[in-house]
C-alpha positions in Angstrom: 0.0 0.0 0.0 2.9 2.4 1.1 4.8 1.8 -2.2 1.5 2.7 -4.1 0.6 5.8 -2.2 4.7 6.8 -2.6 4.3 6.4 -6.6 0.8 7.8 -6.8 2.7 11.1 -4.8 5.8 11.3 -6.7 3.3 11.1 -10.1 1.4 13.8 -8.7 4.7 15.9 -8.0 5.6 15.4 -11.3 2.4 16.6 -12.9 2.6 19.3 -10.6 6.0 20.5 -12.1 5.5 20.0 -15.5 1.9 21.5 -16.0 1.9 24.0 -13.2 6.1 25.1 -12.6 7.4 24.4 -15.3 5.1 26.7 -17.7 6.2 29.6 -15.3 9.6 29.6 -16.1 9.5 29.8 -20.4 10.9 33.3 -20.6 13.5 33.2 -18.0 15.1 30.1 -20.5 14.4 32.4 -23.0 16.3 35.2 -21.4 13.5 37.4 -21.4 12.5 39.8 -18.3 9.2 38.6 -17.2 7.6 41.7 -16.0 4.0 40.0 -13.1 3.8 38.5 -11.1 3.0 35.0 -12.2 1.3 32.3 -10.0 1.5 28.3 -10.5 -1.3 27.7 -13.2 -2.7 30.9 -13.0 -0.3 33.0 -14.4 -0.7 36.7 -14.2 -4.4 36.0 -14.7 -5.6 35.4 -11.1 -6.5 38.3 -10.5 -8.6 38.9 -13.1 -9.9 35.5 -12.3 -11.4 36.8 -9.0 -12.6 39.7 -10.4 -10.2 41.8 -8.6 -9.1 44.0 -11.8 -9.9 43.7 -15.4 -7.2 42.4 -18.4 -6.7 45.9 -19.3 -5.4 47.0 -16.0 -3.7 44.2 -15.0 -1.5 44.7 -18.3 -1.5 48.3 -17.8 0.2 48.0 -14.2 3.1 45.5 -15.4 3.7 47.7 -18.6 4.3 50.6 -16.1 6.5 48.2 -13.9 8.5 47.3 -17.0 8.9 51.4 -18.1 12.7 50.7 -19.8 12.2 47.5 -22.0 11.0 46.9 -25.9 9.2 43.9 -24.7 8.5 41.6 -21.8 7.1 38.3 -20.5 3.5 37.2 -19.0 1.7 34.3 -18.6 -1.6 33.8 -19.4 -2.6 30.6 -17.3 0.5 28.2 -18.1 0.4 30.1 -21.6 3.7 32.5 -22.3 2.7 36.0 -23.8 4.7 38.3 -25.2 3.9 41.3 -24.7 5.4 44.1 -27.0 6.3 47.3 -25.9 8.2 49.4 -28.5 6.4 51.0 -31.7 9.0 50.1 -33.8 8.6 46.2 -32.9 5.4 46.7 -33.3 5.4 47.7 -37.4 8.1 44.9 -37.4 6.1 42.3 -36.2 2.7 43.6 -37.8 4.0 44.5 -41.3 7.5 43.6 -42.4 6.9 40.0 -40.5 3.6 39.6 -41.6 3.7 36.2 -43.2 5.4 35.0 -39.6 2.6 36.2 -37.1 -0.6 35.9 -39.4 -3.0 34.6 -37.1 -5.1 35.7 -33.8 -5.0 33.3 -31.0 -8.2 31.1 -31.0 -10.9 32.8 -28.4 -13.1 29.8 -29.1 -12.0 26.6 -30.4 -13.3 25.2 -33.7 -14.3 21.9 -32.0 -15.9 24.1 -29.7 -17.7 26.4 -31.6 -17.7 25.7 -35.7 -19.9 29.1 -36.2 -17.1 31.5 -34.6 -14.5 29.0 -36.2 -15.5 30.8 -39.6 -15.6 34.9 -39.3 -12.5 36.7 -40.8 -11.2 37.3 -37.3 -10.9 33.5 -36.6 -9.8 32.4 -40.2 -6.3 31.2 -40.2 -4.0 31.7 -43.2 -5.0 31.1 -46.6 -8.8 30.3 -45.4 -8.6 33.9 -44.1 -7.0 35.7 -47.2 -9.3 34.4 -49.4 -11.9 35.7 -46.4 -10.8 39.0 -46.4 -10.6 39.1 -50.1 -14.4 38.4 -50.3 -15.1 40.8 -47.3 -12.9 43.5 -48.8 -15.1 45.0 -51.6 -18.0 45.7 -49.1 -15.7 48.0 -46.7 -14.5 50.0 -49.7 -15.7 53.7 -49.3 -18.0 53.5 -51.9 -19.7 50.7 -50.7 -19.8 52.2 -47.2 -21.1 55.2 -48.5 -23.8 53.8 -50.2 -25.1 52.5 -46.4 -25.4 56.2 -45.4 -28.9 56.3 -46.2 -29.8 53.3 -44.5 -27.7 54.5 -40.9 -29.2 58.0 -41.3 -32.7 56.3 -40.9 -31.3 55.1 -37.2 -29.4 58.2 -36.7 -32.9 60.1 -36.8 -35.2 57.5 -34.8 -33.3 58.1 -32.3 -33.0 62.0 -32.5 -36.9 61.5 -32.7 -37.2 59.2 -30.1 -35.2 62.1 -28.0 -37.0 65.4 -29.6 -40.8 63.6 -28.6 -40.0 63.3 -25.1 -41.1 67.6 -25.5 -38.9 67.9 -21.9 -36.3 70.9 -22.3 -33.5 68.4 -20.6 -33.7 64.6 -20.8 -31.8 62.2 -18.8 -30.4 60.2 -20.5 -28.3 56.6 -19.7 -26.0 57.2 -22.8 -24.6 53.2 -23.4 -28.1 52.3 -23.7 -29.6 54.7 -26.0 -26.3 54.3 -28.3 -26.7 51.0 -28.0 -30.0 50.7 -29.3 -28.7 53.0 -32.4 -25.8 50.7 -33.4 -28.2 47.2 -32.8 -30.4 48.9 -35.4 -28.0 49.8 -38.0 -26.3 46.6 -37.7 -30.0 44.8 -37.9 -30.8 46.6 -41.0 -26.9 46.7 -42.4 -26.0 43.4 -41.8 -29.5 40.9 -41.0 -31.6 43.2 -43.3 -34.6 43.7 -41.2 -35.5 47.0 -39.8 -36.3 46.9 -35.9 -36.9 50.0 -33.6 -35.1 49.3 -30.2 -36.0 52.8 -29.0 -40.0 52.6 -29.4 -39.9 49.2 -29.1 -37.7 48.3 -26.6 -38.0 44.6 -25.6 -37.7 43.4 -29.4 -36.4 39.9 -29.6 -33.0 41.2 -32.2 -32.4 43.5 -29.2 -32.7 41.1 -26.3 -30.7 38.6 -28.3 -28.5 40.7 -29.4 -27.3 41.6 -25.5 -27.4 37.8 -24.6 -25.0 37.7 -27.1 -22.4 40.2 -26.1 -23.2 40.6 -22.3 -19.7 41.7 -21.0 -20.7 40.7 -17.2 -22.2 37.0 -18.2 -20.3 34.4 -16.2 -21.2 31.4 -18.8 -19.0 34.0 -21.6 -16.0 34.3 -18.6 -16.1 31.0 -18.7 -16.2 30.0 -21.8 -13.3 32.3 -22.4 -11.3 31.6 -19.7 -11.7 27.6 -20.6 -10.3 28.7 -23.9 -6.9 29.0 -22.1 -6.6 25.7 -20.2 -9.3 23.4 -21.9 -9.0 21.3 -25.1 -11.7 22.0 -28.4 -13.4 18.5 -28.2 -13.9 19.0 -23.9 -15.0 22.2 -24.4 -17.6 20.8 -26.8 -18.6 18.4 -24.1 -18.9 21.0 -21.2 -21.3 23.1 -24.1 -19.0 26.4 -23.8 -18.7 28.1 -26.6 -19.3 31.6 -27.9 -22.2 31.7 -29.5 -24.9 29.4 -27.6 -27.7 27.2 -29.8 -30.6 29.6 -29.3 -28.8 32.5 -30.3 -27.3 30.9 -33.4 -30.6 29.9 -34.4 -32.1 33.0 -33.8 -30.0 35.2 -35.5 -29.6 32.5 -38.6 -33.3 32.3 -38.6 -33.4 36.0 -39.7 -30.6 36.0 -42.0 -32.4 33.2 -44.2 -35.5 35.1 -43.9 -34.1 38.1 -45.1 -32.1 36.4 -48.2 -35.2 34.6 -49.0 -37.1 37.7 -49.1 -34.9 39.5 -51.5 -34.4 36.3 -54.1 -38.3 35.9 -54.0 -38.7 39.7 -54.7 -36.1 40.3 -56.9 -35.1 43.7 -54.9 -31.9 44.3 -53.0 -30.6 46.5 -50.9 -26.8 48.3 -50.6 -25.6 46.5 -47.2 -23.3 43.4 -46.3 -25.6 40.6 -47.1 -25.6 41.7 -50.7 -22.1 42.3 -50.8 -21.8 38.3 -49.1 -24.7 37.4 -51.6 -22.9 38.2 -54.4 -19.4 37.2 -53.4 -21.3 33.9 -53.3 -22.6 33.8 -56.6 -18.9 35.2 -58.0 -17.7 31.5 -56.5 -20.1 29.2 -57.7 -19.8 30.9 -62.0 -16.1 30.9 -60.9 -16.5 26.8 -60.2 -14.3 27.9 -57.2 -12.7 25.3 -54.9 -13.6 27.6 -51.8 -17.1 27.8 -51.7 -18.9 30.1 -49.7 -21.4 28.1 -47.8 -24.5 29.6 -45.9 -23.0 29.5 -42.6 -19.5 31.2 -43.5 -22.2 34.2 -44.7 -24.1 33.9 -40.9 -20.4 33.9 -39.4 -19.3 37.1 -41.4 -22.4 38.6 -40.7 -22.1 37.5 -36.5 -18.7 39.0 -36.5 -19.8 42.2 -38.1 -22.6 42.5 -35.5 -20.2 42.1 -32.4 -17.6 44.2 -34.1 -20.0 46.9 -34.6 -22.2 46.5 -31.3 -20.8 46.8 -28.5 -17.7 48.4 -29.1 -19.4 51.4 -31.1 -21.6 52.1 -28.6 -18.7 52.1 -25.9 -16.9 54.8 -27.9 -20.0 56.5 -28.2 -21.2 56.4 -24.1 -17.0 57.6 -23.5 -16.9 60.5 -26.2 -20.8 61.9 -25.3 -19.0 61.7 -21.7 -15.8 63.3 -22.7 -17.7 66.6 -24.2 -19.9 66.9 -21.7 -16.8 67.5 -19.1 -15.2 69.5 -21.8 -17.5 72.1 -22.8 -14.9 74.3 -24.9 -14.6 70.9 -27.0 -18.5 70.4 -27.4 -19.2 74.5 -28.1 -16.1 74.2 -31.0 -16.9 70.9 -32.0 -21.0 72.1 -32.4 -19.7 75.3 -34.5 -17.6 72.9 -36.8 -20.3 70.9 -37.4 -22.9 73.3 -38.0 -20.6 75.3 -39.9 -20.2 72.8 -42.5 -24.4 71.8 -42.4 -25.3 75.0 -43.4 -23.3 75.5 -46.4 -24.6 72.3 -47.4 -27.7 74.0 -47.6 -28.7 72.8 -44.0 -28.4 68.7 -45.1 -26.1 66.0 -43.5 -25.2 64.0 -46.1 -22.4 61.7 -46.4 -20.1 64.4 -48.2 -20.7 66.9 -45.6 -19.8 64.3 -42.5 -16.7 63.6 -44.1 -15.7 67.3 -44.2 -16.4 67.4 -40.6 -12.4 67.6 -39.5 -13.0 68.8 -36.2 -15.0 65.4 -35.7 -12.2 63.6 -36.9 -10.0 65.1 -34.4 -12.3 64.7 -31.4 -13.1 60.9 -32.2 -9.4 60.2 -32.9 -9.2 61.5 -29.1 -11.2 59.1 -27.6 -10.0 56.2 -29.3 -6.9 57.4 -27.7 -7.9 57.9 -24.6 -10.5 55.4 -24.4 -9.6 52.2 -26.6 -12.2 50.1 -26.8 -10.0 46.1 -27.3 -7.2 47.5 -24.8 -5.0 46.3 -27.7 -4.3 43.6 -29.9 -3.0 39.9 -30.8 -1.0 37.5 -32.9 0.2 34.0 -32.7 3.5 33.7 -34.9 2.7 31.3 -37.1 6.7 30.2 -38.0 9.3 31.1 -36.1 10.9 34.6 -35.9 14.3 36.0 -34.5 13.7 39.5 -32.7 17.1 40.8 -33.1 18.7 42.7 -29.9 18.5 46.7 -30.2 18.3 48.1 -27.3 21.4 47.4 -24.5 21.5 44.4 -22.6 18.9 42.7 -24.8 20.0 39.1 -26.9 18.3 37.8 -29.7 15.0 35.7 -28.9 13.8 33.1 -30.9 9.9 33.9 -31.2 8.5 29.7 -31.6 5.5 29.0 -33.2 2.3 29.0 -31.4 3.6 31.8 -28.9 0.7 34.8 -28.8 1.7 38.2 -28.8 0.1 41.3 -27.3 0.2 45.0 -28.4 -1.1 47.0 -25.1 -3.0 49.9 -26.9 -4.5 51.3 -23.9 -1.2 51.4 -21.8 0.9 53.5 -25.0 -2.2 55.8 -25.8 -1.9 56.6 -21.8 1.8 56.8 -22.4 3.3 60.4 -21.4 6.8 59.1 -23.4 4.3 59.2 -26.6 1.4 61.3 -25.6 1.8 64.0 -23.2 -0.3 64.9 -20.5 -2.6 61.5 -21.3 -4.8 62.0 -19.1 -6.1 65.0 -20.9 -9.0 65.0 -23.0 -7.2 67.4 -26.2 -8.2 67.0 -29.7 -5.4 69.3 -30.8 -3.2 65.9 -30.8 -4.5 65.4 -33.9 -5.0 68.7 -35.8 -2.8 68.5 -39.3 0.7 69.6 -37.7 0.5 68.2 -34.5 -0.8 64.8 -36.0 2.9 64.5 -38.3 4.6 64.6 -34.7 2.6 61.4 -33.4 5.6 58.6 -33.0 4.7 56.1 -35.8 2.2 53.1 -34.5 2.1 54.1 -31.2 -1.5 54.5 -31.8 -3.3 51.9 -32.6 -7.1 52.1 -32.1 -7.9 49.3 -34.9 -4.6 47.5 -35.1 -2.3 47.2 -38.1 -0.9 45.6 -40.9 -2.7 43.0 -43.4 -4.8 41.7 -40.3 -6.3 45.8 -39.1 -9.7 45.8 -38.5 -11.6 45.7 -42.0 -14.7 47.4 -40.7 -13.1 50.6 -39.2 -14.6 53.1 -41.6 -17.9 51.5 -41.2 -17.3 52.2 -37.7 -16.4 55.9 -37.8 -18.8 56.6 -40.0 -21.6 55.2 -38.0 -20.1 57.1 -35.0 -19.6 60.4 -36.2 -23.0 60.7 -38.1 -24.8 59.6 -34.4 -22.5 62.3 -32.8 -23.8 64.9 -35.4 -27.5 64.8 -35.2 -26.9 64.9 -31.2 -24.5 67.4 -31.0 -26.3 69.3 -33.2 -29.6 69.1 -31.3 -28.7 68.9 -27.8 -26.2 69.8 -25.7 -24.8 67.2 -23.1 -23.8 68.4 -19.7 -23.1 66.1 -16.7 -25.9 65.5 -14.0 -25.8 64.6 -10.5 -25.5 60.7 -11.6 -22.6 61.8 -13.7 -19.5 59.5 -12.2 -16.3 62.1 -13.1 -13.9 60.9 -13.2 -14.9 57.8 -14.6 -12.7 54.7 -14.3 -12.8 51.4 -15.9 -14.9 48.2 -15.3 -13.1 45.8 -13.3 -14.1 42.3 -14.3 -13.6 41.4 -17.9 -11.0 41.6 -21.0 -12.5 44.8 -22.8 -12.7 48.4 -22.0 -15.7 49.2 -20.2 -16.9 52.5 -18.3 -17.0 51.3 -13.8 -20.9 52.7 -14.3 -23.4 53.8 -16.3 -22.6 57.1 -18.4 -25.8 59.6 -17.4 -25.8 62.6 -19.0 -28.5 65.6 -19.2 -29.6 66.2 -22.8 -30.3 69.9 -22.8 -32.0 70.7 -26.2 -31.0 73.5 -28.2 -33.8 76.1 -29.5 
């Protein structure tokens, strides 16, 4: 019995060192400086494993700790990170070494989840280049510009929704109400259906649509913390994945309805399900190998609608914020806009919004300040050398599989790049001093090949929301105004500690 139990503990030792030790020392063989404060298993995750701080902070605290290297070493679980400091490693590693760090790190196993497995952001090499060149024609700025009508129509519910309430100042929970205006567009733009999520405010694209992003659900913690410690084919078993059955259903559901719609009818419409529709059609004359099958045109269309839903709205709750606690911003950014309405013969149109260059700099500000992913990723896909620049480094042999993390949020809050960061201050990116802005040390949609394809969508749907209320209304903080405002603790993105309420004042 004694000889049993002495195996069965020096088996368990064992284990213990390999999966739980071991992992933690990686870098230090490596010889590079590991900047936690990792525990066994956990990594430098345990803390936002109890809920203690969120990804963004925890990353933001070590960068601080580590204010004199190019790059350092984490752990996420028994997983090494490198984590990538220096602009100039950044371009290297995003642009010139492109075809060596391709990929993002899976968030949801294939096994787990074959619906996520198939959006442009989970495609992996040459399944996601022939992706993006599908995807690619519909982002185009003509394309995009030919879905100005369409996010006008929400743009002006919502002014509407605001205008009827005939109350001189409105209250107004900002994250919600913008939140409603990007689930529309992206209902009409990307599902084709048109749903009114201010008037009608339990809709079931609404409801599903925050079941589906809910930043506090534990069963999406979960799912995505299993992601780092859990094989595909268990993760299957255990049933977490990113997108659950119902919702799948639900939103596929729609989809179908809305392409049958338009092949029965004959009539189109200029959003992404044409542009996905067609692409289709291209393969199938073409006798293409690839064929684009009705779920990769669901999975585009789900990736679009988290891309575009939550994080919109998030930029929109911290810029409405932001000018109402800088007034001299609002009053100049209200006279730019304006300004540029009325000789356009009192019409926002696409043309005019674009002209709008005050409202370019104030919304490049708050992606500064307030990035919504906290940064970025890639997995290096073949092995890559980082050569030794600065003193004391040695060259480091990058091995496949290793992930890699650009910390956004901690070089936009960088006084080294941008002084004073704190400080909410347009003027960073007025036409001179924007030249003096150190090259990829800001980031709010990544870089390279793999940048986000749906930025200008983005903007656009952001700055025409931001002129129809800035134009209206002016926003002024209220008693339920938290100033300053801090960040979310529990989580991986960038979310405001509390709701953003704001006083809607309108303007006669």
């Amino acid at each position: 019995m004694i000889p049993i139990i002495m195996w069965l503990a020096i088996a368990a030792s064992l284990s213990f060192y390999y999966f739980c030790v071991r992992p933690m020392k990686y870098w230090r063989r490596k010889g590079v400086h590991e900047a936690g404060n990792p525990s066994w298993f956990f990594g430098d995750s345990l803390r936002n494993i109890l809920g203690l701080e969120c990804f963004t902070t925890t990353m933001n605290n070590v960068y601080k700790k580590a204010s004199d290297l190019r790059y350092f070493g984490m752990y996420m679980f028994v997983n090494p990170l490198l984590v990538v400091k220096d602009p100039d490693l950044m371009k290297e590693i995003t642009v010139k070494a492109f075809d060596n760090f391709t990929d993002h790190r899976d968030v949801m196993p294939v096994e787990a989840d074959p619906l996520w497995g198939k959006n442009l952001l989970q495609l992996k090499g040459e399944d996601w280049r022939y992706m993006r060149s599908l995807m690619s024609p519909s982002f185009t700025s003509g394309k995009i510009k030919t879905m100005f009508g369409l996010m006008s129509e929400c743009a002006e519910n919502l002014i509407n929704y605001l205008k009827n309430k005939n109350e001189p100042s409105i209250e107004l929970d900002v994250l919600d109400a913008t939140t409603r205006y990007t689930n529309d567009v992206i209902a009409k733009i990307a599902f084709g259906v048109s749903v009114d999520s201010l008037n009608n405010p339990d809709n079931e694209f609404f409801r599903t649509a925050r079941r589906a992003t809910d930043a506090t659900s534990i069963r999406l913690a979960l799912s995505a913390f299993a992601s780092f410690i859990l094989p595909g084919y268990l993760m299957k078993v255990l049933g977490l994945k990113f997108f659950q059955d119902d919702v799948r259903n639900y939103f596929s559901n729609v989809l179908q309805d809305s392409i049958r719609m338009r092949k029965k009818s004959g009539t189109y419409s200029s959003d992404l399900i044409d542009s996905l529709l067609e692409a289709q059609s291209t393969a199938k004359k073409e006798n293409s190998l690839r064929k684009l099958e009705d779920d990769d045109i669901l999975a585009q269309a789900m990736i679009f609608f988290l891309g575009g839903f939550d994080t919109v709205s998030k930029l929109l709750g911290f810029l409405c914020y932001e000018l109402a606690i800088n007034k001299e911003v609002q009053d100049r950014l209200r006279e730019d806009i304006l300004d540029v309405i009325r000789k356009n013969d009192g019409k926002i149109t696409y043309d005019a919004t674009m002209r709008m260059e005050y409202l370019d700099m104030v919304i490049s500000e708050s992606l500064r300040k307030w990035p919504i992913m906290g940064g970025m990723d890639r997995i290096c896909t073949k092995s890559y050398k980082i050569e030794p620049v600065a003193p004391g480094e040695q060259p480091v042999i990058i091995e496949k599989g290793t992930q890699i993390w650009f910390p956004a949020w901690s070089i936009h809050h960088d006084a080294k790049y941008f002084p004073n960061p704190e400080k909410f201050d347009p003027e960073r990116f007025n036409e001179e001093r924007k030249a003096e802005i150190y090259p990829y040390s800001y980031s709010p949609f990544g870089f390279g090949p793999r940048s986000c394809i749906g930025q200008r969508f983005s903007l656009l749907k952001c700055k025409l929301i931001i002129v129809h209320i800035i134009s209206n209304f002016e926003l002024e903080p209220c008693q339920k105004t938290k100033i300053p405002l801090g960040l979310f603790e529990k989580g991986f993105l960038v979310n405001p500690e509390v709701d953003i309420i704001l006083n809607l004042k309108k303007i006669a």
